[in-house]
N, C-alpha and C positions, 0 to 999 in steps of 0.2 A: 746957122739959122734954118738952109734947108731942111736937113736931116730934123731939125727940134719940131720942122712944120711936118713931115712926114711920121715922126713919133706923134704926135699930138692927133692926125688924121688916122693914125692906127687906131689909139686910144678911143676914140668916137665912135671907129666904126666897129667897136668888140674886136680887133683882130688881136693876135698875140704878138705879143712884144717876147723875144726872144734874144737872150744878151750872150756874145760869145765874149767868154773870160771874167772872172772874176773881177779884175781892175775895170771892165765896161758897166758892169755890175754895181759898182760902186759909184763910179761916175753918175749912172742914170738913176737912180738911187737920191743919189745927194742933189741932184738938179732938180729932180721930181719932187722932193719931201720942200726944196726950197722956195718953189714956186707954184704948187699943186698942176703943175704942168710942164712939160718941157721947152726949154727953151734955151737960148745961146748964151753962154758963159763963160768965165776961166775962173780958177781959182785952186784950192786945194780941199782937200777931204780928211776930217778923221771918223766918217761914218762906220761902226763898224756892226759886221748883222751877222745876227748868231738867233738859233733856234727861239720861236716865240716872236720876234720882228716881224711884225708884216712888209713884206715889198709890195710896193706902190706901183714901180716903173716897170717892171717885166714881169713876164709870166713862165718863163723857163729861160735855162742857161746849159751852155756847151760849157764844159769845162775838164778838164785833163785830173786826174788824180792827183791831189794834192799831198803833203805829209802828214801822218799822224799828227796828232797832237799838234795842230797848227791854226792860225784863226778860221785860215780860208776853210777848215772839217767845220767847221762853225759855220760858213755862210752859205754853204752847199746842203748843209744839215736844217739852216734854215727853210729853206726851200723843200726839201724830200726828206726830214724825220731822223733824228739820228740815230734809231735801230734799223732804219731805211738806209741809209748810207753804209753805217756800218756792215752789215750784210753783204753789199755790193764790193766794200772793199775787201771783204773776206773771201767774196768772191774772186776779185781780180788778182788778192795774192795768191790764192789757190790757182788761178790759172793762168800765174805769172806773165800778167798785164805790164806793161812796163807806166812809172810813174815819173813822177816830175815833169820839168818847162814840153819836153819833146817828147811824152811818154804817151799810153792809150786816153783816150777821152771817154766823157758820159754827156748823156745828154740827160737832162732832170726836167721833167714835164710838170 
């Protein structure tokens, strides 16, 4: 409940709402679309956000270089363009970034 009253005081005051990981992503996401606010919850998720989705609940995300061809190139791509993405990860294998759970991150504004 706290956290959903300090998202929601973000939300008012224009600050950014900024989600690390994907799965939080998702989370705030499905809470926000459920209630056009944040608020305290359980349950489960099959939201899934790919280029063209508008995100409601955040305004950038940290997130680690995912795999090709995977949903999450989709949800990242939603956010920052997927010749934008793409790009970056051309970048990163050229300068052998490392990827996966423990690999280099991006941050997508």
């Amino acid at each position: 409940k706290e956290v959903a009253e300090r998202l929601n005081l973000a939300k008012k005051e224009k600050r950014r709402i900024i989600s690390v990981g994907t799965t939080s992503t998702r989370v705030l996401e499905t809470v926000f679309n459920k209630y056009q606010k944040f608020q305290e919850d359980s349950g489960f998720t099959n939201i899934f956000i790919y280029p063209g989705k508008e995100l409601k609940a955040i305004d950038g995300l940290i997130t680690n270089f995912h795999l090709p061809k995977s949903t999450l190139i989709m949800l990242v791509s939603a956010l920052a363009g997927k010749d934008f993405i793409f790009e970056a990860y051309a970048e990163a294998i050229n300068e052998k970034y490392r990827f996966y759970s423990y690999g280099d991150c991006m941050f997508i504004n």
